[in-house]
C-alpha positions as CSV (number, residue, x, y, z in Angstrom):
1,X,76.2,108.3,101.0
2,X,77.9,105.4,99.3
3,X,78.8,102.3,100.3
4,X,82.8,100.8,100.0
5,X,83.7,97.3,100.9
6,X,87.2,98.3,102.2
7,X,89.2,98.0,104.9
8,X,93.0,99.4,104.6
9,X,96.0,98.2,106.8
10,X,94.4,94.6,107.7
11,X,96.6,92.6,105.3
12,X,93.5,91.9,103.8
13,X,92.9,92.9,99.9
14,X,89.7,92.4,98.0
15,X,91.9,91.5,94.9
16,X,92.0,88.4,96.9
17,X,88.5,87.4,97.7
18,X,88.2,88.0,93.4
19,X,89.6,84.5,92.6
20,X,89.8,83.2,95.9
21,X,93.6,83.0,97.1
22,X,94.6,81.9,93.0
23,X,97.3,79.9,94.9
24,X,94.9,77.9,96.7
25,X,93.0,76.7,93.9
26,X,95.8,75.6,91.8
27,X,95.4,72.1,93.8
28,X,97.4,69.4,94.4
29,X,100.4,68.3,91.9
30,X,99.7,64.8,90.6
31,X,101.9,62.0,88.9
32,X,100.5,62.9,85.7
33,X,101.5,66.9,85.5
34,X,104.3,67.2,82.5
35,X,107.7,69.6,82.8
36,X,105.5,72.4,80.9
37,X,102.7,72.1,83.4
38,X,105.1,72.4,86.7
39,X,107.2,75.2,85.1
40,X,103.7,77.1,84.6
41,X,102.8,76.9,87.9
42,X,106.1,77.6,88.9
43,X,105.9,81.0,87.2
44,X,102.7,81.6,88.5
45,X,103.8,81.4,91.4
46,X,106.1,83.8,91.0
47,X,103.0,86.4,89.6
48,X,105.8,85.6,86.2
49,X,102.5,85.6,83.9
50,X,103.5,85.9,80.3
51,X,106.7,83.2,81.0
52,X,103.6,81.5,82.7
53,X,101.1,81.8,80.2
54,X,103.5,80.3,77.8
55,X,103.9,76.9,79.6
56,X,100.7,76.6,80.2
57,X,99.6,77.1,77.0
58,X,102.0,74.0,76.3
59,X,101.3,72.1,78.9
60,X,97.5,72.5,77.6
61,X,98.5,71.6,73.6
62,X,100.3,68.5,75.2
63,X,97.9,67.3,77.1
64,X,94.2,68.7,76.0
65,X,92.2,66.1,78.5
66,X,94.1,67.2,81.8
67,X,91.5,69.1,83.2
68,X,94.2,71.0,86.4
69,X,96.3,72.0,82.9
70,X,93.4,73.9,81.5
71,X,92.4,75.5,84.9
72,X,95.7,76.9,85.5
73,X,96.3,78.2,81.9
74,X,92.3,79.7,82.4
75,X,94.0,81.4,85.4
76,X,97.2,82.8,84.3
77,X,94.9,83.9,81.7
78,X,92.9,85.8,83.9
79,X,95.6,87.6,85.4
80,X,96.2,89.0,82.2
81,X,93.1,90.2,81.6
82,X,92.6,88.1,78.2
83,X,89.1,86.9,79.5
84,X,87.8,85.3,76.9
85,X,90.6,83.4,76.6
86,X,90.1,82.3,80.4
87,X,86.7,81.8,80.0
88,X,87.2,79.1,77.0
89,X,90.1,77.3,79.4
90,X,88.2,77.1,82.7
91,X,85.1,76.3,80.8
92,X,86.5,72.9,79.1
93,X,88.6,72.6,83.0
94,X,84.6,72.0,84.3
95,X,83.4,70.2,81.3
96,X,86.3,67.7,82.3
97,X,85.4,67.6,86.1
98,X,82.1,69.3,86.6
99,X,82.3,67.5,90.1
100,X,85.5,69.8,91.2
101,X,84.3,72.5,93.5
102,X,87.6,75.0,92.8
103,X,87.2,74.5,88.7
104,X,83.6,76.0,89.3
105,X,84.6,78.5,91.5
106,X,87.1,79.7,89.2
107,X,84.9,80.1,86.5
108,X,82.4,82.1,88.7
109,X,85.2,84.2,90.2
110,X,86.4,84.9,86.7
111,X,83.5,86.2,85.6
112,X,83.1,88.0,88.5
113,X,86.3,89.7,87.7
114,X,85.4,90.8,84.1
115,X,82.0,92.4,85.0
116,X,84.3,94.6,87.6
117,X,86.9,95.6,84.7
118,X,84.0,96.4,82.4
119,X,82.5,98.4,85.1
120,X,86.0,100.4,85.4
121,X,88.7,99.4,83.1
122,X,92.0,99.3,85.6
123,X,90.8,101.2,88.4
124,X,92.3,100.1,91.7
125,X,90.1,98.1,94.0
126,X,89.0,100.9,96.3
127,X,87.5,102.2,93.0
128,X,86.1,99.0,92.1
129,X,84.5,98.4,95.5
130,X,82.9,102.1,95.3
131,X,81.5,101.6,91.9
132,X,80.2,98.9,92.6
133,X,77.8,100.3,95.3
134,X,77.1,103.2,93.1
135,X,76.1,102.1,89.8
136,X,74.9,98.5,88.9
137,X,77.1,95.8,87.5
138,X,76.5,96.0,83.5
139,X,75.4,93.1,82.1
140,X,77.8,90.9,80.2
141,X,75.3,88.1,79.3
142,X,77.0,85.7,81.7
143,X,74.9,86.6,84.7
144,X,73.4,82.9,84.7
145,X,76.2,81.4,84.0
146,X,78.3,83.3,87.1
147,X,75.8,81.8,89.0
148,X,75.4,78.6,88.3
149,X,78.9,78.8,89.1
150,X,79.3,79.7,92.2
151,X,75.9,77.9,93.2
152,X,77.4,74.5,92.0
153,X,81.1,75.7,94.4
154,X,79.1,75.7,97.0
155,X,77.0,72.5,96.4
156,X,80.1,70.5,95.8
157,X,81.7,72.3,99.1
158,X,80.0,73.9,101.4
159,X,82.9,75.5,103.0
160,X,84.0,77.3,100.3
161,X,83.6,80.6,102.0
162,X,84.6,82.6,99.2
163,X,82.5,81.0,96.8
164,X,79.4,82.0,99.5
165,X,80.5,85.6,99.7
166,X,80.4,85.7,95.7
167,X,76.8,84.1,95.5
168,X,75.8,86.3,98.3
169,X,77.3,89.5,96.3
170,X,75.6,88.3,93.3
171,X,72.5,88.0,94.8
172,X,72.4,90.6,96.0
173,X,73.1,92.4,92.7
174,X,69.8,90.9,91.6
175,X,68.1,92.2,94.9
176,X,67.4,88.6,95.5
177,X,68.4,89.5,99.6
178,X,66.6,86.2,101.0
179,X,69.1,84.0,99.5
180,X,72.1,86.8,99.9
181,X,71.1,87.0,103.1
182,X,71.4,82.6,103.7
183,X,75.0,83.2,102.1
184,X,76.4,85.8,103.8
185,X,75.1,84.3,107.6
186,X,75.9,81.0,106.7
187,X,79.8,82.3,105.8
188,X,79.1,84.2,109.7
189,X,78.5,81.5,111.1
190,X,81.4,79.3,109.9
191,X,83.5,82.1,110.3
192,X,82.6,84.6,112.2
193,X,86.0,86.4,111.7
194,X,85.6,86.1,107.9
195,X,87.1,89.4,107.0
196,X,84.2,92.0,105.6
197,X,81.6,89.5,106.4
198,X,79.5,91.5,109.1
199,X,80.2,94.3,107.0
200,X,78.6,92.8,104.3
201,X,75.5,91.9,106.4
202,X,75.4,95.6,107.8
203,X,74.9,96.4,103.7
204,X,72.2,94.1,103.0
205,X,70.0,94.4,106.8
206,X,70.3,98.3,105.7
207,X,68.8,97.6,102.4
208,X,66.8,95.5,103.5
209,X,65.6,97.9,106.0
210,X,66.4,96.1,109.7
211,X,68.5,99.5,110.8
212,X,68.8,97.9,114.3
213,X,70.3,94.9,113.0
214,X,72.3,96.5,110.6
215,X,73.6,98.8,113.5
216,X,74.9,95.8,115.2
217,X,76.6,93.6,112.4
218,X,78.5,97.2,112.1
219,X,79.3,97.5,115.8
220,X,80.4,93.6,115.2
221,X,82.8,94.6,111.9
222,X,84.1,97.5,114.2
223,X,85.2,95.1,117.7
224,X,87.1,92.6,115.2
225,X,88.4,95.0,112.7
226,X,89.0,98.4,115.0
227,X,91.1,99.8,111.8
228,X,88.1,99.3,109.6
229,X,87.4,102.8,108.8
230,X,85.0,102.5,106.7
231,X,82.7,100.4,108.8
232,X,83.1,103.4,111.2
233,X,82.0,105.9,108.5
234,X,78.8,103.8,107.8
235,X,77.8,103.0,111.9
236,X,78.5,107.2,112.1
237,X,75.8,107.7,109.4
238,X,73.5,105.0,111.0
239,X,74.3,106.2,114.2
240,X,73.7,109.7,113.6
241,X,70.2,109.1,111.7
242,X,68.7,107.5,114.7
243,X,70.0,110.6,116.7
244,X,72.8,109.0,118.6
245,X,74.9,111.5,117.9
246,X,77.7,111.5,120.7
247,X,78.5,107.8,119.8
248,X,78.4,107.9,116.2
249,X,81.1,111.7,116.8
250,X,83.2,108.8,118.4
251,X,83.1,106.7,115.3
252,X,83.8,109.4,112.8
253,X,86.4,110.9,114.7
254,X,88.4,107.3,115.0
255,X,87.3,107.3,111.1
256,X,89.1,110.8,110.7
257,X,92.1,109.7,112.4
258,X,92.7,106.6,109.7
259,X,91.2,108.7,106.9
260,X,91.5,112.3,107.4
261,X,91.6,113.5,104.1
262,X,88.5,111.9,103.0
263,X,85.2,113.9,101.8
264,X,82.7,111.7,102.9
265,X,84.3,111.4,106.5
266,X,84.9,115.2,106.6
267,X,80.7,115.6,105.5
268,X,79.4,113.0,108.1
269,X,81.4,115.0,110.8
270,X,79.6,118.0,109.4
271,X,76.3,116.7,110.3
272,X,77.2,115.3,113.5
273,X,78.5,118.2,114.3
274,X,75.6,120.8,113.1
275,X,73.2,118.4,115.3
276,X,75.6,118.8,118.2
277,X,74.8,122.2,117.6
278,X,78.8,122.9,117.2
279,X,78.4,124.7,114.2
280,X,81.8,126.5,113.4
281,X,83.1,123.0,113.1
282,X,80.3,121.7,111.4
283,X,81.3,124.5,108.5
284,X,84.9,123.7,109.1
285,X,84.0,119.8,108.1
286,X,81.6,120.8,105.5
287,X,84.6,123.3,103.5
288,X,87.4,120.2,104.1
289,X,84.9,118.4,102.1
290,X,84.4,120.2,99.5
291,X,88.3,121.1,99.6
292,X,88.8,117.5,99.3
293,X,86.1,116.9,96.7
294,X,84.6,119.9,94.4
295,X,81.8,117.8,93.2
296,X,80.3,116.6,96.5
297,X,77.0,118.3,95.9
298,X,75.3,117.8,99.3
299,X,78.2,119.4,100.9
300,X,77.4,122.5,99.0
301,X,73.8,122.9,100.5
302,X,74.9,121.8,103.6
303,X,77.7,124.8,103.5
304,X,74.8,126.7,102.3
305,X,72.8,125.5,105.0
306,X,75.4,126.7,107.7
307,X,75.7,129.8,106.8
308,X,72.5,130.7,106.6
309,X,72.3,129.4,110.2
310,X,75.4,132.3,111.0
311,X,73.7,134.9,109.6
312,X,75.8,134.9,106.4
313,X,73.3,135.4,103.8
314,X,75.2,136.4,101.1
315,X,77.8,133.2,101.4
316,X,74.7,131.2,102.0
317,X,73.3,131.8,99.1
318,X,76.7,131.5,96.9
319,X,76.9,128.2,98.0
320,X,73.4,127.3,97.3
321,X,73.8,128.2,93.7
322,X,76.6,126.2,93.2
323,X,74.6,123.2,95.0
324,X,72.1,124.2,92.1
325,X,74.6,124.5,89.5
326,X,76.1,121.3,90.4
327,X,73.0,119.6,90.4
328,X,72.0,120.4,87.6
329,X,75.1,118.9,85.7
330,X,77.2,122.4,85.4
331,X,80.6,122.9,86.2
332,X,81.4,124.8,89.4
């Protein structure tokens, strides 16, 4: 089962935790912002990036020293995907004022950001957030530098939440959980209605093998965040593993009802349902999911599974040799 940092129809996007609220770190205007600068951020503003990019790039060749002009050219920059343009920009915006908390968050989140279009060029965040459970984060050669980053954010302010959550992620990319774990309680504990925070913790205690702990950070995410269907996928799972099965069938079937045509919803009910011993919908579950998804290979053994348990033999073992075909890389 994989893991997805997602939560739909909470006015909450990941896109946002990326660079923090860009908005927000823009910062204050000051007496010595030219015309070029103030119609840059103008058009940023207005998500107007190319008109945007072009005053900042201005602003920047009129005034090299101003440390907020490079920062919001390093941005706009960003947004348009032209990273090594943004990293140049929001590097010399820190050389100017190493001491300013959003500058070094910026060039954390930044990198953040290009490591996740490496990983999947385009892909919408859901996809982002899967992948990233999946496989592990390639490495760019910036992973010290994305670090020292977001470290330095949080030095410099200690409420910077989303600078936290980024060190924690990071961390935890380098299984480094004890210091994950410091970042993602400490943003708990300032917030406890940080959005994705228990979540995140219910990811890491499972990892990190405190399934009771886990269990409950998940039962947390759930009581704030009732439309948080994923969270209610993973407690299912958890739930049905330590053979509570009535209350995780709860979960999965609030899950079903925000997500119904999902495969891995449609394979947990499976095996809640096969260890309910309701096995005609435990099949019925187990062929949505593969409906949904061809290439979900455990649903193929589990099909294989239940109808063995029916006394279809011959069905049984068609879908067993697709499991195997599957699984050995063929095509079904």
């Amino acid at each position: 089962m994989t893991t997805l940092f997602l939560r739909q129809n909470t006015g909450f996007s990941f896109a946002a935790l990326v660079v923090g609220g860009l908005l927000c770190l823009v910062g204050m205007l000051h007496a010595s912002d030219t015309p070029s600068y103030l119609e840059a951020r103008k058009k940023f503003e207005a998500e107007e990036y190319l008109l945007a990019m072009l005053a900042a790039q201005k602003a920047v060749e009129e005034n090299p020293e101003q440390a907020n002009h490079r920062h919001l050219y390093g941005l706009v920059l960003m947004e348009l995907k032209q990273f090594n343009d943004s990293k140049v920009q929001l590097r010399k915006a820190v050389a100017l004022e190493p001491d300013n908390a959003k500058f070094q968050y910026s060039l954390g989140a930044t990198l953040v950001q290009e490591k996740k279009e490496r990983l999947a060029p385009g892909s919408s965040d859901e996809r982002l957030l899967l992948l990233w459970r999946i496989f592990p984060v390639p490495v760019v050669g910036t992973e010290d530098e994305t670090l020292e980053a977001l470290k330095r954010a949080v030095e410099l302010d200690p409420n910077h939440l989303e600078a936290r959550l980024h060190l924690g992620r990071n961390y935890y990319e380098q299984s480094r959980y004890d210091l994950a774990l410091q970042q993602f309680r400490a943003i708990a504990e300032k917030d406890p209605n940080y959005p994705w925070i228990h979540y995140h913790l219910s990811v890491l205690l499972g990892d990190m093998g405190a399934v009771q702990d886990a269990l409950q950070a998940l039962e947390k995410e759930v009581e704030q965040y009732p439309d948080h269907w994923y969270a209610r996928l993973e407690l299912g799972e958890l739930l049905e593993k330590t053979g509570r099965l009535q209350s995780a069938l709860g979960h999965l079937l609030q899950a079903e009802r925000e997500r119904s045509a999902n495969a891995d919803v449609q394979y947990a009910l499976a095996k809640v349902y096969r260890g309910l011993g309701e096995r005609e919908k435990a099949l019925a579950s187990a062929l949505e999911c593969i409906e949904l998804d061809p290439g979900f290979i455990d649903a193929h053994y589990l099909v294989g599974q239940l109808y063995r348990e029916s006394g279809q033999p011959e069905r049984s073992r068609t879908a067993i040799e697709r499991f195997e075909r599957l699984r050995r890389g063929g095509r079904l």
